[in-house]
BARO-306153 format. One record per residue: x, y, z of N, C-alpha, C, O, CB in turn; residue in one letter. Coordinates in steps of 0.2 Angstrom, whole numbers, plus 5000, padded with zeros to 4 digits. Last residue first. Glycine has a CB too. Layout:
# BARO-306153
XYZXYZXYZXYZXYZa;...
//
This chain:
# BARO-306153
503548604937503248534935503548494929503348434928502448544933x;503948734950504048704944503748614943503748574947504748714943x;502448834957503048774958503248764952502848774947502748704962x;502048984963501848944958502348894962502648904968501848964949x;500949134968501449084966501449044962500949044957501649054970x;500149294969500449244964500949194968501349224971500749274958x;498649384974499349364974499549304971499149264971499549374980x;497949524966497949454963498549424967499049424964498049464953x;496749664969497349624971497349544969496849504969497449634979x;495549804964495649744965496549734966496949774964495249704959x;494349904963494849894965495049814965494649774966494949924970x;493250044957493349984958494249954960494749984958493049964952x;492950174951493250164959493350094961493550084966492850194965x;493250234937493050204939493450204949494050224951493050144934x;494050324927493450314927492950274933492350284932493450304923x;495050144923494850234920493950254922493450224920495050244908x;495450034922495250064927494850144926494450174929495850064932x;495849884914495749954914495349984918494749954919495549964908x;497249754916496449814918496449864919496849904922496149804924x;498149604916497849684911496949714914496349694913497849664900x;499149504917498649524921498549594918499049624919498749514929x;499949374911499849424908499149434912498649394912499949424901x;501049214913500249244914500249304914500749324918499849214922x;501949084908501849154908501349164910500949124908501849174903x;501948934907502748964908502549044909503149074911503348944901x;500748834915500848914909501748894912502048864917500349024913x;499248784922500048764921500148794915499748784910500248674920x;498448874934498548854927499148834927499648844930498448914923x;497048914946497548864944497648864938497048864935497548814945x;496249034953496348994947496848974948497349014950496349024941x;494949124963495549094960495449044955494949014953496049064967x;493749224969493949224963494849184964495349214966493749314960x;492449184975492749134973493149144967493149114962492249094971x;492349304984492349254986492449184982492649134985491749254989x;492649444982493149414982493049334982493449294980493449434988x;491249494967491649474974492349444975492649424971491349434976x;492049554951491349544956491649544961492149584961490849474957x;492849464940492749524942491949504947491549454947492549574934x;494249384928493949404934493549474934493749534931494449404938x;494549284914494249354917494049334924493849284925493649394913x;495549194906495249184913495049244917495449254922495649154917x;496049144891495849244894495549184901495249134899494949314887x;497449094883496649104885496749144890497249164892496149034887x;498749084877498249134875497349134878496849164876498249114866x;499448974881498848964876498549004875497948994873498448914876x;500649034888500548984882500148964880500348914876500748954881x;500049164895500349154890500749094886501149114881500449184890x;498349164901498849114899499249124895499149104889498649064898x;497949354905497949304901498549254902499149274904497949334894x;496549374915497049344917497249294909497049234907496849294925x;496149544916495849504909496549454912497149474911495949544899x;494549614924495349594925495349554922494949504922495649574931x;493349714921493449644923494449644922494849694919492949584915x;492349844920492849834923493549764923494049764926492649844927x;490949764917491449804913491949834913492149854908491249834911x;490949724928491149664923491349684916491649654912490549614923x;491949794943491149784940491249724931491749694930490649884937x;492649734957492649764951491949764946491549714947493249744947x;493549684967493049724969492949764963493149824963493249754975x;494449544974494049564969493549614968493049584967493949534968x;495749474977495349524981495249554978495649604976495549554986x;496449304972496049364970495849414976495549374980495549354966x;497749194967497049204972496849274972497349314972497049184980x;498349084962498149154957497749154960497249124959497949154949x;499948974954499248974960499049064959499549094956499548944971x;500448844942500448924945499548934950498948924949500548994935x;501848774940500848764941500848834945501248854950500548674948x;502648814926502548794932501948784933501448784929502748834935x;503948774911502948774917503248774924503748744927502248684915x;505548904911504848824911504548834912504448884915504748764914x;505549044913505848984908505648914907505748874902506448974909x;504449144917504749104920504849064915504449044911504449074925x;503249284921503449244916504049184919504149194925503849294909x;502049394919502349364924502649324922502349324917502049344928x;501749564916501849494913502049484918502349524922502249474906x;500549684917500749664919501149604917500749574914500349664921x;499449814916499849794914500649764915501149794915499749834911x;498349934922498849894923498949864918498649884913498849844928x;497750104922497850044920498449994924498850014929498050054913x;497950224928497450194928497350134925496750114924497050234926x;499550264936499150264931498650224932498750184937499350254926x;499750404949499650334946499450324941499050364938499250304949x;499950534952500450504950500450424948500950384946500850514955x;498950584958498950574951499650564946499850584940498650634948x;498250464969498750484968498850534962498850484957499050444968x;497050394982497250424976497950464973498150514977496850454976x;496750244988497150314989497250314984497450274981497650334992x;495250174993495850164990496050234989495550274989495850114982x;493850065004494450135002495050124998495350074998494850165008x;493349945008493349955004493850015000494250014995492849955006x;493449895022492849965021493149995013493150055011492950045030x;494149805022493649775025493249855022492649855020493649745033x;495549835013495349805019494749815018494649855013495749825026x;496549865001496449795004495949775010495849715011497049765006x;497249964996497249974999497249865003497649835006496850044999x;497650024979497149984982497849974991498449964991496849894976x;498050134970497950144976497650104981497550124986497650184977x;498050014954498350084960497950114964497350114962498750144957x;497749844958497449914956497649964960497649964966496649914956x;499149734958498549774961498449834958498949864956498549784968x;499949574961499649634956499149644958498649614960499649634949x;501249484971500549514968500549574963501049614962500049534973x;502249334973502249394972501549434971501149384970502649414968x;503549224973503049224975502849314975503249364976503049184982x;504549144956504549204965503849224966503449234961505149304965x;504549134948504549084950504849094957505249074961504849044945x;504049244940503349184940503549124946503249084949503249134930x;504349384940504649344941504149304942503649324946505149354945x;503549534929503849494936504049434934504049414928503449474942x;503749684924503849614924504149594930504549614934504349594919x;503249824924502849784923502849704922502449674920502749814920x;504249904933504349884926503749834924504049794921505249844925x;503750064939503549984941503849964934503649994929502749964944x;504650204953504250154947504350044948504650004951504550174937x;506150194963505550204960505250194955505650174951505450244961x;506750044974507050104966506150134966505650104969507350024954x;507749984987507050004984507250054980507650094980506350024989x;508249824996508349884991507749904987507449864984508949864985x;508449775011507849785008508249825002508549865004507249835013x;509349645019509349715016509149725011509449705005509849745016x;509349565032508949595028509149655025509149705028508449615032x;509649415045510049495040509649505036509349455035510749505035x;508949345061508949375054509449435050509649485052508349405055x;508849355072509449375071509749355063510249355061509849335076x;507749295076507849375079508449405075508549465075508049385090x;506649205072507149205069507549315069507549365066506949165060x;505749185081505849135079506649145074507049105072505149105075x;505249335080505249295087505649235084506149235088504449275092x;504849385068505449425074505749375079506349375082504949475080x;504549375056504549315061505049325065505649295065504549235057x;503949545050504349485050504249435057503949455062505149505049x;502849635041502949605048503249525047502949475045502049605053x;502549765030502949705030503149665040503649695044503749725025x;501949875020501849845029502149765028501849725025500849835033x;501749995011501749915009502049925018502349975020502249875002x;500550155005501050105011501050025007500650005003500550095022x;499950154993500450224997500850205001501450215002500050275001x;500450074979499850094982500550134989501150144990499250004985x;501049994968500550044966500250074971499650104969500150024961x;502449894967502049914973501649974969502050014968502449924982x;503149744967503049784962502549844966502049814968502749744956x;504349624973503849674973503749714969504349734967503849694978x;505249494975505549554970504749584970504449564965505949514962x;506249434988505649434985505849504982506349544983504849434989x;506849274997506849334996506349344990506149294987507449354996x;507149145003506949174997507149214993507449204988506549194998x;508349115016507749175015507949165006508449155004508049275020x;508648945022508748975016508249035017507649015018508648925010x;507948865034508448875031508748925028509248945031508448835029x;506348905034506948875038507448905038507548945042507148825037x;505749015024505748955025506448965030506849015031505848925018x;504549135017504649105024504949055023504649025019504249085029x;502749245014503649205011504049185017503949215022504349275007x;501549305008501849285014502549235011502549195006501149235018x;500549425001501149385003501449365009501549395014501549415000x;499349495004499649495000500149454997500149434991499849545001x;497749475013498649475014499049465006499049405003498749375020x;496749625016497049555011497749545012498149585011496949555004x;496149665031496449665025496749605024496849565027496949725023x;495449675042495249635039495449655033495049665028494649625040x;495649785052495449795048495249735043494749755040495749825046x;496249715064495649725063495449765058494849775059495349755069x;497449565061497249645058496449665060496049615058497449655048x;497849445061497449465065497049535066496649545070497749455070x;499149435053498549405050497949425055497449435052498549315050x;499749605053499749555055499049505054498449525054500049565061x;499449745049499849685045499949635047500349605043500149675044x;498949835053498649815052499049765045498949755039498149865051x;499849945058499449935064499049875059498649855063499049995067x;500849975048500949925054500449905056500449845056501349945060x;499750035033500050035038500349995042500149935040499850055039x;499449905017499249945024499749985028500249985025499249885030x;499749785011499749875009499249895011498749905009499649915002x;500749665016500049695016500049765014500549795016499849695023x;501449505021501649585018500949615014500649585010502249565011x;502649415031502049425029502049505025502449545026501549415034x;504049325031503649385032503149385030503049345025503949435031x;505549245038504849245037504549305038504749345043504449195042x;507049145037506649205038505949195037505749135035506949265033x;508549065039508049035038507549135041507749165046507848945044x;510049065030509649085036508949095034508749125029509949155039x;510749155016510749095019510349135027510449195030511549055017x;509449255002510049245007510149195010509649155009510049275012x;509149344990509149264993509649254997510249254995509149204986x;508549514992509049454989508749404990508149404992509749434992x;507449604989507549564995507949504993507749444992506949544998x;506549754982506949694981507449684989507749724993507549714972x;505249834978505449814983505949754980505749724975504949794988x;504750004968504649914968505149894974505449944976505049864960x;503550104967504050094968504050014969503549974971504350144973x;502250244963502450184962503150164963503550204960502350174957x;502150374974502250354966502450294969502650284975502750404961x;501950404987501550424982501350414975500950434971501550474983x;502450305000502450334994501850364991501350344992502750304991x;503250205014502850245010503250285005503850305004502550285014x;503550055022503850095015503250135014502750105012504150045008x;503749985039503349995033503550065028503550125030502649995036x;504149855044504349905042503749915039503349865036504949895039x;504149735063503649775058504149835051504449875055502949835065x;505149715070504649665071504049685063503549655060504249675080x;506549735059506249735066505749715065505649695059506149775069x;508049645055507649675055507249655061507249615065507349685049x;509849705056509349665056508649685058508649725062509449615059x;510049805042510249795048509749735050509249715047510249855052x;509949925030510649845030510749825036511349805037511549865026x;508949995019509049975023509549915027509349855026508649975024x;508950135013509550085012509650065017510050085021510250095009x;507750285007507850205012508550165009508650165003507050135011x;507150364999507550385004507750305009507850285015507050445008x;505950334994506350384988507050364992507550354988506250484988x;505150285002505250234996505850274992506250244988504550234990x;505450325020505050345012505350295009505650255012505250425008x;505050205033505350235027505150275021504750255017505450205025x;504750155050504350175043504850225039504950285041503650205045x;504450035062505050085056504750095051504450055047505750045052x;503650005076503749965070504250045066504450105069502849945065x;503850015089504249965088504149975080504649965077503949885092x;502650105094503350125096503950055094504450055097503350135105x;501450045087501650115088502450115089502850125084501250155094x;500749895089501449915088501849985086502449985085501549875083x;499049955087499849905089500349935085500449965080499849825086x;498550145092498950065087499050035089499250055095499550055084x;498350225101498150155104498350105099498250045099497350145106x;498650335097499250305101498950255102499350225106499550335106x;498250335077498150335087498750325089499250295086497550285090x;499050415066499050345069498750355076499050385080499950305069x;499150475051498950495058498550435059498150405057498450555058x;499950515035499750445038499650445046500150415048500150395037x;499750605020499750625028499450545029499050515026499150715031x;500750625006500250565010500250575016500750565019500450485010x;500550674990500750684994500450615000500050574998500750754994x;500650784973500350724976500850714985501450734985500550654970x;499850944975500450914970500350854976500150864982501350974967x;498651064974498951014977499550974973499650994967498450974979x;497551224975497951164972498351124975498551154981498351184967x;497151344979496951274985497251214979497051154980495851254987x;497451464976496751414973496851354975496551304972496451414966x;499151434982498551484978498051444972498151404968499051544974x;498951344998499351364989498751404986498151404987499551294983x;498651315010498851395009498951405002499151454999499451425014x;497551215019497951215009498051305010497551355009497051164999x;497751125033497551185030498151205023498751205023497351245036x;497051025044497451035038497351075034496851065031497450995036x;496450985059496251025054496951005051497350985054496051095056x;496050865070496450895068496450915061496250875056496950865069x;494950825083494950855076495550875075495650915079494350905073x;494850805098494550775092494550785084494150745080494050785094x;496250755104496050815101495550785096495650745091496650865098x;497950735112497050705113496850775110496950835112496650675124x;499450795103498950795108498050775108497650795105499050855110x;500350735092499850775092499350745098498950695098499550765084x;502050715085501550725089501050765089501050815086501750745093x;502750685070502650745074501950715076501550695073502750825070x;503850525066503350565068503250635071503750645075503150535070x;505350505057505250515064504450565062504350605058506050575069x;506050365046505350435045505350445055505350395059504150375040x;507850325045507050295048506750385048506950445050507150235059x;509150325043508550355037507750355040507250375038508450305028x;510050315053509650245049509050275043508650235040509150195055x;510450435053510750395056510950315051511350285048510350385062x;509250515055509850545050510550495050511050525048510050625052x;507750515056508550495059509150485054509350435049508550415064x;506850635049507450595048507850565054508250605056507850625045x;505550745040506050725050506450675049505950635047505450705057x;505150795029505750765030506150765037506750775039506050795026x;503850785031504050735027504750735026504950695023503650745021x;503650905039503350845044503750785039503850735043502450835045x;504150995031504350995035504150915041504550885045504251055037x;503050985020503750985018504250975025504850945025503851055012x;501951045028501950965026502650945023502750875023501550955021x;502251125042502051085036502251055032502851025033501851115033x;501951125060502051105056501751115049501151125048501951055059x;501251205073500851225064501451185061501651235058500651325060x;501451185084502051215081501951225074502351235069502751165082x;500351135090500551155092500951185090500851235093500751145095x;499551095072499951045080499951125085499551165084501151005078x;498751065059498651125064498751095072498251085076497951165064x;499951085046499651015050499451065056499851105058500350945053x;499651145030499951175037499551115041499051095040499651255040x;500451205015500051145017500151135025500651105027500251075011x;501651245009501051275011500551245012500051265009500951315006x;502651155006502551195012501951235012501851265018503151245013x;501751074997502051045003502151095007501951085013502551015002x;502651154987501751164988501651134993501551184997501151114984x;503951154986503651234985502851204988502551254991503651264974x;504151014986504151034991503851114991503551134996504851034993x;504250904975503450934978503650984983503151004986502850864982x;505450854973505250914968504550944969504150984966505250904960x;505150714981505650764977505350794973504950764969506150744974x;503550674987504050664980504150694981503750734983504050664975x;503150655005502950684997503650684993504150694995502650764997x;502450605016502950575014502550625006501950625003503150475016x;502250585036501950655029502650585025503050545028502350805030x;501550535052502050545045501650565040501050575040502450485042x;500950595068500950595058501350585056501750625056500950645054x;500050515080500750505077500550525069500150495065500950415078x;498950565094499150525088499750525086500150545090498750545083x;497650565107498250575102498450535097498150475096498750585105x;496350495108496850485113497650515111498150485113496750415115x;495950555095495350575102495950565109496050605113494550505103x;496250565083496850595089496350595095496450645099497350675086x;494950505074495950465075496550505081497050475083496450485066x;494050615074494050575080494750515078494950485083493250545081x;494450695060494050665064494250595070494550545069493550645059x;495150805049495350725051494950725058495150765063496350725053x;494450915039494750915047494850835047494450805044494050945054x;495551045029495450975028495250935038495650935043496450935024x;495351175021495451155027495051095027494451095026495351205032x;495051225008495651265012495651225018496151255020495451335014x;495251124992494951134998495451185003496051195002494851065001x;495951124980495151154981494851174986494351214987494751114980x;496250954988496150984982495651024981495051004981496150944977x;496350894998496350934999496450984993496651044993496650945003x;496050744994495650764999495650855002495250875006495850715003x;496850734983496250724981495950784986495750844985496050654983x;497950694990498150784987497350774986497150814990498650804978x;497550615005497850594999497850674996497650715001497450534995x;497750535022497250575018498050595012498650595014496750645022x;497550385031497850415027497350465021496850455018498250355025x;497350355048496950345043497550385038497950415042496150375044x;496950235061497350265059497050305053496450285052497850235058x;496350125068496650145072497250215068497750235070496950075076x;495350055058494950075066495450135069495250185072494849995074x;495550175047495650135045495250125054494950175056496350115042x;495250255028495150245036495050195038494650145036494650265037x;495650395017495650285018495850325027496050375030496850205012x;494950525009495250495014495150395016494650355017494950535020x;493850625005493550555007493950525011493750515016493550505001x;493350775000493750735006493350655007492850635010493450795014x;492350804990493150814989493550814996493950854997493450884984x;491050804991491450844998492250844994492650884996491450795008x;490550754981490050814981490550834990490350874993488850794980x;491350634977491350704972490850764974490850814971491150684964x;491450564990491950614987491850654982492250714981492450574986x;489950524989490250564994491050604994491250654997490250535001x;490150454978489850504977489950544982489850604981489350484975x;491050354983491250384978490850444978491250494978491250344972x;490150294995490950324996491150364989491550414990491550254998x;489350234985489350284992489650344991489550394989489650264998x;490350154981489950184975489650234981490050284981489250134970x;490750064992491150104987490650144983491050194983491650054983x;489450014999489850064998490250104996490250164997490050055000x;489349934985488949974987489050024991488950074989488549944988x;490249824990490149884983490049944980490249984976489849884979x;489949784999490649815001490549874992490749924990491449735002x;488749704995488849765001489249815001489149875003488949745007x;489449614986488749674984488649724990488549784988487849614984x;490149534995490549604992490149604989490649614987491149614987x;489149495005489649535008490049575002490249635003490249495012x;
//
């Protein structure tokens, strides 16, 4: 299965450099990236609006001069600087623009010689789950301080981190870099679950590091409706984490699911660079979604004995146990379509 899934990707790569339209695709949605209209004058988005659909747009401050010239082809030609700042202006919550049953929606680059500056069109069927319940946020633009709903999900084009106090009151979430429609363990995409955090009594909470376009968070709605939550999000990534909070590292734009795709940005960098660290040992747990070649490898270093536990290949047997006070996750990506996710905990010993 991952010699297959590889093998697509390498496909899939070479069908992006000879159309420069590749796009992450998902059964019930899909996201297209600056890549996919770089150069290009008209982008068509295929059979995702057969029964209609749902867009969010989300682009960086100070992209807006190019963004407007970049036309969603609705009824009201929407662009892109306009579709990325619809607002409830209330709760900050992202408001979609509509798009009637139609087999193809076109996207069309009016900047001069079809240049692009980074950005994220995300076109949802109306046959999603969860369409009319879940919340969705820019990263630049969110302060969220209410209780939460069954599904959020944070977009971006640049890197940005997630912080979730420790609160009293028992909570639970799962957490995926995905859209809604595909964050729950039952996801027909078959993406990798990233994190999962939860206890009774006492919310955790979690300190996230995020390189990819969406992160999808679906909380334990039903068992704890009356939850408090308030999400604080900064942009970039400081490259340190907390060892003794549950969390992951991932190759920018990875995405996680079953057909392999990852979004491009050139707001990402091609490397990682990573410490994880904590004031005593811990037994630290290290499971992988592995899609890399071997001269690509992911270098898992122990930092109190310096040993190297590489990863690379399939997903199928890539975890590790170590008792460390530190673990240092470094990969070089340049050049390459390979991808990969590592999620972490640990316990103290």
């Amino acid at each position: 299965d991952s010699i297959s899934r590889m093998l697509r990707a390498s496909s899939l790569l070479l069908l992006c450099v000879l159309t420069a339209q590749c796009a992450v695709h998902f059964k019930r949605s899909m996201l297209i990236d600056q890549y996919d209209l770089d150069g290009v004058t008209e982008f068509k988005a295929m059979k995702v609006c057969d029964y209609g659909c749902h867009v969010w747009a989300s682009i960086p401050p100070g992209t807006e001069d190019s963004a407007k010239n970049i036309h969603i082809d609705d009824e009201f030609f929407f662009n892109l600087a306009e579709t990325a700042t619809m607002y409830d202006h209330a709760t900050l919550e992202k408001q979609p623009m509509f798009i009637d049953s139609n087999d193809a929606v076109s996207i069309y680059n009016f900047n001069p010689n079809q240049t692009t500056t980074p950005f994220i069109i995300y076109i949802v069927s109306t046959r999603a789950t969860d369409l009319n319940t879940a919340e969705i946020y820019d990263a630049h633009n969110i302060n969220r301080m209410i209780f939460p709903a069954k599904q959020i999900t944070i977009m971006s084009a640049a890197p940005f981190t997630v912080n979730s106090n420790k609160a009293e009151g028992g909570n639970s979430v799962v957490v995926r870099t995905t859209g809604f429609d595909d964050v729950e363990d039952n996801n027909k995409d078959k993406c990798f679950q990233m994190m999962a955090v939860g206890d009774k009594s006492n919310w955790p909470g979690f300190n996230i590091e995020v390189s990819s376009p969406l992160l999808s968070m679906a909380f334990d709605y039903k068992n704890y409706p009356d939850a408090y939550l308030h999400l604080d999000v900064t942009m970039g990534n400081s490259g340190v984490l907390d060892l003794t909070r549950p969390g992951f590292v991932s190759s920018p734009g990875y995405i996680g699911c079953s057909n392999g795709d990852v979004f491009r940005s050139s707001l990402y960098s091609s490397n990682v660079a990573t410490s994880i660290t904590a004031s005593g040992n811990r037994h630290v747990y290290l499971n992988g979604d592995i899609h890399t070649d071997r001269a690509h490898q992911i270098d898992i270093i122990d930092l109190k004995t310096n040993m190297n536990y590489p990863m690379y290949g399939g997903s199928a047997a890539q975890s590790q146990e170590l008792f460390t006070t530190g673990v240092s996750i470094n990969w070089k990506g340049e050049g390459t379509n390979n991808s990969f996710a590592i999620r972490f905990s640990s316990v103290a010993v």
